[in-house]
C-alpha positions in Angstrom: 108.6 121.5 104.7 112.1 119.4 104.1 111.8 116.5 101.4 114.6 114.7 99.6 111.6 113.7 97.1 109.9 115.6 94.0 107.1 117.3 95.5 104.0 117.7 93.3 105.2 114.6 91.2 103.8 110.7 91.3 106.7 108.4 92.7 106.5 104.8 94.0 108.6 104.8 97.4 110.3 101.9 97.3 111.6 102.7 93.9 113.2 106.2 95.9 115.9 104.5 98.0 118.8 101.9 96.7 119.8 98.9 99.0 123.5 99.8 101.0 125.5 96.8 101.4 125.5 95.9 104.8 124.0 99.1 105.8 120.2 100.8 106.6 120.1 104.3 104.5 117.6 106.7 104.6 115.3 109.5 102.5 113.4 112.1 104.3 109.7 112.2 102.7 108.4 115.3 104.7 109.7 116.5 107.6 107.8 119.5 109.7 106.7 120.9 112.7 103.8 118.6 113.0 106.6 115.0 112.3 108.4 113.5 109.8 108.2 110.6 107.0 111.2 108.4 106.6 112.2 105.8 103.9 114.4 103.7 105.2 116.3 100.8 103.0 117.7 97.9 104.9 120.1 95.7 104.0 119.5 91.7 104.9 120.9 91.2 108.4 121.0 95.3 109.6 119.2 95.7 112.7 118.5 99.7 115.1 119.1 98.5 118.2 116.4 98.8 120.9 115.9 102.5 121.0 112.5 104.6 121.3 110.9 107.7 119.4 109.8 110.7 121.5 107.1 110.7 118.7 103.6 108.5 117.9 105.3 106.5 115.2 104.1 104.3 112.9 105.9 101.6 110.4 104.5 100.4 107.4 106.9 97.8 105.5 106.7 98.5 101.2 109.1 95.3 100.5 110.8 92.7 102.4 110.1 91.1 105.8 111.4 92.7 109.2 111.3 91.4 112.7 110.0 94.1 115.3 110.3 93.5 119.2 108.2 95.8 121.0 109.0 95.3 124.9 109.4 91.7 124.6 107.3 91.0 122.1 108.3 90.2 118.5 106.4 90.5 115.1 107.2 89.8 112.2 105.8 91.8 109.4 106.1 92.1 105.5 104.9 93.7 102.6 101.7 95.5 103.4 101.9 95.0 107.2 102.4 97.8 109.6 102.4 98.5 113.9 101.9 101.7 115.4 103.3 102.8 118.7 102.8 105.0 121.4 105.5 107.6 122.2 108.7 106.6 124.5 108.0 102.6 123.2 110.6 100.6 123.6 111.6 98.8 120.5 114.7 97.2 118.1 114.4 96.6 114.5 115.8 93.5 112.0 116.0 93.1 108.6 114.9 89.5 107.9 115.9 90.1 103.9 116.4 93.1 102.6 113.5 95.6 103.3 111.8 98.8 102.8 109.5 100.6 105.5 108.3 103.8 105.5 108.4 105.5 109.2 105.9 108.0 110.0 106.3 109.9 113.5 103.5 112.3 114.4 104.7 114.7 117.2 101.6 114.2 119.9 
């Protein structure tokens, strides 16, 4: 197992990754065989263009609000909300305010 995180210590997430000016940074959780957990921080305005996970992958948003197009739909999700997707999903990521989502990506 990889982690940039205290194992076997309590931690609140969004407390685990600053805001970048301007920029989307990023904290590994876990990262395994079996997938990977992500924090990523993003700064008000960034945006991952469209792009697409070879993974099952699933977003859940700590803070902030973020748009998410999915083929040609968009969502718009905050605090508490999350999507999951299918592997090889087309999709592109904006920061609507500055934002904190947790990526999960299970290797089917």
């Amino acid at each position: 197992m990889k982690t940039q995180v205290e194992v076997n210590t309590p931690l609140r997430l969004a407390d685990e990754l600053p805001y970048g000016k301007s920029e989307i940074l990023n904290k590994t959780v876990l990262d395994g065989d079996g997938g990977s957990v992500t924090l990523l921080a993003f700064d008000k305005g960034t945006m991952i263009a469209r792009h697409q996970a070879d993974e099952e992958v699933m977003v859940y948003v700590l803070e902030g609000a973020i748009e998410f197009e999915v083929g040609e739909q968009r969502q718009h999700l905050t605090a508490g909300n999350s999507i999951v997707m299918e592997p090889a999903t087309p999709h592109t990521v904006l920061a609507l305010e500055s934002s904190k989502v947790l990526l999960t990506k299970i290797k089917a």
